[in-house]
N, C-alpha and C positions, 0 to 999 in steps of 0.2 A: 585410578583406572576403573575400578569395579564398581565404583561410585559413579562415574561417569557412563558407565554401562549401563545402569540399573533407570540412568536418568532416561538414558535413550531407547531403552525397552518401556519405559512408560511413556513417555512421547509416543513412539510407536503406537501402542493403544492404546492411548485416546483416539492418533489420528484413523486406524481401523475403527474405531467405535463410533467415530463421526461418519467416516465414510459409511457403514452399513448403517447406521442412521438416515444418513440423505439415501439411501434407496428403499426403504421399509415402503413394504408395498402399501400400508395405508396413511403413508405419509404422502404418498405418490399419489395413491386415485384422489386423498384430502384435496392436492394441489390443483386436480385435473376432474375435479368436480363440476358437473353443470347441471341447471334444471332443465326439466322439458316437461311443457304445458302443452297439451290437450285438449283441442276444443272439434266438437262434431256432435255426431247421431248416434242411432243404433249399433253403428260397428262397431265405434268406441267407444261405448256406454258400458265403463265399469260399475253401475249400478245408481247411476243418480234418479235414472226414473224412477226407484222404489222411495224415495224422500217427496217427492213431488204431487203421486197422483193420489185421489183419494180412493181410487179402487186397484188393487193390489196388481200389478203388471203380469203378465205372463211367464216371466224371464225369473219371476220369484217364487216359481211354482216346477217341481220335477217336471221332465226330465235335465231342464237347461242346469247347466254344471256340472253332470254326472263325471264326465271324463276328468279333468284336473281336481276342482273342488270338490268334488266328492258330496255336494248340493249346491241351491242354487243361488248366485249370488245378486242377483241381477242384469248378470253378461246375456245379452242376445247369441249364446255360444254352449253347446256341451262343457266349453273349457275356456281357454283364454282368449282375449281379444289382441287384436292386432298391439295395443297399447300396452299391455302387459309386455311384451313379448322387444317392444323397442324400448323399454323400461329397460329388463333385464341385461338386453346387447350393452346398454351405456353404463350399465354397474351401478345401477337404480336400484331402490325397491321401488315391486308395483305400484301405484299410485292410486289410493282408496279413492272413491268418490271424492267429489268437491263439499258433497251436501251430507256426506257423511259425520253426524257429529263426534266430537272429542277434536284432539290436539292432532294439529295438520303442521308436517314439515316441510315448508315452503319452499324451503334451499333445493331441496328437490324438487319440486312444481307441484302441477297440480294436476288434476285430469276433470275439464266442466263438462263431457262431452255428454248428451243426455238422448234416450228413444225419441224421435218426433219432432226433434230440433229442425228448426228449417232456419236458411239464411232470411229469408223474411218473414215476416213477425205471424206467429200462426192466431186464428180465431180458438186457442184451447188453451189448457195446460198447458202445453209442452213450452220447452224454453228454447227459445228462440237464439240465434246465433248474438244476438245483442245483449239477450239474457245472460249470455257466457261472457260475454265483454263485461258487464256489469261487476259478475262475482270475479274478473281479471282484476281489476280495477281494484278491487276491495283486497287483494292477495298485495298488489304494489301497494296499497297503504301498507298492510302487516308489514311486508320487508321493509317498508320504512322506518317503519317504529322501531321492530327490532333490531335490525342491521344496521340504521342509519344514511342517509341517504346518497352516498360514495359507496358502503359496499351492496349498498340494494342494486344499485343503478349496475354492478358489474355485473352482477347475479342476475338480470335480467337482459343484458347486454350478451351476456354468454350463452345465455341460455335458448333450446331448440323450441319452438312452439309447430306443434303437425297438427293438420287440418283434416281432416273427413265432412263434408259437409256439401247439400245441395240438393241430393236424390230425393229428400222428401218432399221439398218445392217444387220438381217435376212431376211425381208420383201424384201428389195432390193436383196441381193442374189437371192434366188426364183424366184421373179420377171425375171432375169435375166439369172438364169438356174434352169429349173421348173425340169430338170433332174438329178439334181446335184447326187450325189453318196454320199454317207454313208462315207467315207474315207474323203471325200475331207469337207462335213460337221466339223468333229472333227476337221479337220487344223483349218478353218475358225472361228470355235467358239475359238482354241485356242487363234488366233487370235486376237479376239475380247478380250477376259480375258486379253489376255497377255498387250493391250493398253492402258485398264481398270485399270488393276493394276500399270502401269507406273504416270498415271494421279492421281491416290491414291496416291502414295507415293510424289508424287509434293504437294499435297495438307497437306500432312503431313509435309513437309519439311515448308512449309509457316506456320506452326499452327496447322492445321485441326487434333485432336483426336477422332474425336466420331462423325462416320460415318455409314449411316441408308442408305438400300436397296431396292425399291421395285422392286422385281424377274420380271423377264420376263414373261408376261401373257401366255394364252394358243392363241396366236397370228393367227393360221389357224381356229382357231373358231369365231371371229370376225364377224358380219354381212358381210362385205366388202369381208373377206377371205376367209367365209365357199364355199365348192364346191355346196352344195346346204343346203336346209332344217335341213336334219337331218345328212350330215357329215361336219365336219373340214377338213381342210388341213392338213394331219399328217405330211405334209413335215417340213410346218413351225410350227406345235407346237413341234415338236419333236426336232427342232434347238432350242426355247423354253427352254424346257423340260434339253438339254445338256447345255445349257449356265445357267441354274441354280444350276445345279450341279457344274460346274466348279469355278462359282462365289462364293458358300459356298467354297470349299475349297482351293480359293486364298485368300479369306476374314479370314480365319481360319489361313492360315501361314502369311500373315501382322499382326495378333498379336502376334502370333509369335517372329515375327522379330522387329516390331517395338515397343517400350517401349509406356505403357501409352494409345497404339490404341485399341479401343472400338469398337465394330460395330454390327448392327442391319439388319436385315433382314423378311422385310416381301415375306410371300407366295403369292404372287399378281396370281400365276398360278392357284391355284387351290381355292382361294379365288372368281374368275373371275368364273371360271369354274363351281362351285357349283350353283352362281346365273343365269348362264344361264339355268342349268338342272334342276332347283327346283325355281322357282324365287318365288314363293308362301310364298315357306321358310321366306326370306327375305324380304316380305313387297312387294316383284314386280307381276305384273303380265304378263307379255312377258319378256322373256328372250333371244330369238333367235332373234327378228325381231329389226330394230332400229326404233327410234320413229320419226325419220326425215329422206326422203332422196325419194329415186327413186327406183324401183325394188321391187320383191319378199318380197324381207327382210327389204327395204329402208337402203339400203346396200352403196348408193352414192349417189353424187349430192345434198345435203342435202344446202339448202339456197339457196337466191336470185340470188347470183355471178353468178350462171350457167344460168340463163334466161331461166329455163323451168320451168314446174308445176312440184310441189315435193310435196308428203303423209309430212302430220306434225300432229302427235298425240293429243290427247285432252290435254293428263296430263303427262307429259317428268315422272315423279315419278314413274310413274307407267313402265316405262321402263327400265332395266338394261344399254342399249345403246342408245344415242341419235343420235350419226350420225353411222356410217357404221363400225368406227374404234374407237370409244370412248366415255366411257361409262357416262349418264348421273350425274347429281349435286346427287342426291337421292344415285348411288351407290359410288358417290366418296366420302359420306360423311359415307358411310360405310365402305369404305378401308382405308380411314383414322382416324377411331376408332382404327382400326384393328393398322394400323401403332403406333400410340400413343402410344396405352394401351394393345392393344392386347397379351392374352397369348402364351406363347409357342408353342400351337398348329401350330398359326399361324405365331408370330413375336418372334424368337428367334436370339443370346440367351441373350439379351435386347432389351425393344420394348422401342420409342422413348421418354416417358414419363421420362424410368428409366435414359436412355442416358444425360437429360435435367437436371436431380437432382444431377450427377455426378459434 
């Protein structure tokens, strides 16, 4: 009897031992692991434009990173960028540059986004939204190698890729013909969609299902871009304005067409928009002026690199914008709630949370 006691109390635990086994919580995220790739501009340039140019970026010179890194890392940000911040929600680490060297773990993705990136091909250094397809490309060979190409193909299959990208394509137009016509706008943003969507369906072809947006901002409201105080450039938020509309509905027919594609879109325009008109709202209190830089609004020139004296705020939080073009740690850490979790209002018609549990 005591012998058959002693059997049944081991029994016993082992099967506790097993059962709090199957729930160890790093058995569990192990299972519930996904990567998430990164491709865009300046907002989500974890620092790849410091590998790139051969004259030192802005973003690598004080004040940028004071607030989180405590210097500066290449982030166009006091602090973190939007991508940091959707890193952390999904149980990630941040995700160094792409062009960062040393050893990159892939299982977790990557992050290509770069300053100056445009979806069509720029006349400079900067790398272009193809340029980032390129180093995709070269990421699905690693996991092939390493992985093998069943568990690459899951890992890439599962995994979220979010987009920023566009503004510098309009921004440049403008820039370029500040007269441009109404007509020749809708070509242009055609365009744009139509190179967009070429680059989506490449990323599909490698793997890529469950693909996340964030919209074109209201880009001639910008410290840098407004014409003064209280107007925007309607030239460029209204290019804005059409490239978000087209973008829903080529993201609407790639599901369409292609089996299995998912996709996510946040309102970055009118998300941006709200906190400049009401920053109170939102915990800010300046919304028009940027917290770093030279001019009216501290609109430019923001850091050391330029070798003049530049306005640097008490507390970047308290600002929607830190430099002239892009928006403080405090509100990126509010566009990327929005991104995550956010509802319908703002991120439909899955916001990235839902994307991640698919």
């Amino acid at each position: 009897m005591a012998s058959l006691f002693s059997v049944l109390c081991r029994l016993l635990t082992i099967i506790l031992k097993l059962d709090s086994m199957r729930y160890r919580p790093e058995l569990k995220s192990e299972k519930e692991h996904k990567a998430l790739f990164i491709f865009g501009d300046s907002l989500f340039d974890p620092g790849n434009n410091v590998y790139i140019n051969t004259s030192r970026e802005a973003s690598t010179y004080w004040p940028y990173g004071e607030t989180f890194f405590k210097h500066p890392t290449g982030r166009y940000s006091d602090g973190r960028v939007v991508p940091d911040f959707i890193a952390t929600f999904a149980g990630l680490p941040m995700l160094p540059p792409y062009l960062q060297p040393g050893y990159h773990r892939f299982t977790d993705g990557a992050n290509f986004a770069s300053a100056g990136a445009c979806v069509l091909s720029p006349d400079t250094f900067d790398i272009s939204l193809r340029d980032q397809l390129g180093y995709f490309k070269d990421v699905v060979k690693s996991l092939n190698q390493e992985l093998g190409n069943i568990k690459a193909k899951s890992v890439l299959n599962n995994a979220v890729y979010v987009f920023s990208i566009g503004g510098g394509d309009y921004a440049t137009l403008v820039l370029h013909n500040p007269n441009i016509t109404e007509s020749y706008k809708k070509v242009f943003v055609k365009m744009v969609i139509g190179n967009l969507t070429n680059v989506l369906k490449e990323v599909y072809s490698l793997g890529g299902r469950k693909i996340a947006f964030q919209s074109a901002g209201p880009l001639g409201c910008a410290p840098h871009k407004r014409i003064d105080y209280d107007n925007c450039d309607e030239n460029l938020s209204s290019l804005a304005r059409q490239h978000n509309i087209a973008l829903s509905a080529a993201l609407e027919e790639l599901e369409k067409e292609l089996s299995g594609f998912r996709y996510s879109i946040f309102d970055y325009y009118h998300a941006v928009l709200d906190r400049i008109d009401n920053p109170f709202k939102y915990g800010f209190k300046v919304g028009k002026v940027a917290c770093c830089g030279v001019g009216r609004l501290r609109e430019s020139d923001c850091g050391e690199k330029y070798g003049r004296t530049f306005e640097l705020c008490s507390n970047p939080l308290e600002y929607v914008w830190f430099d002239g073009d892009h928006p403080g740690e405090g509100a990126n850490h509010q566009f990327a709630k929005l991104i995550w979790s956010g509802s319908p209002n703002f991120t439909w018609p899955y916001n990235v949370q839902q994307l991640f549990a698919y």
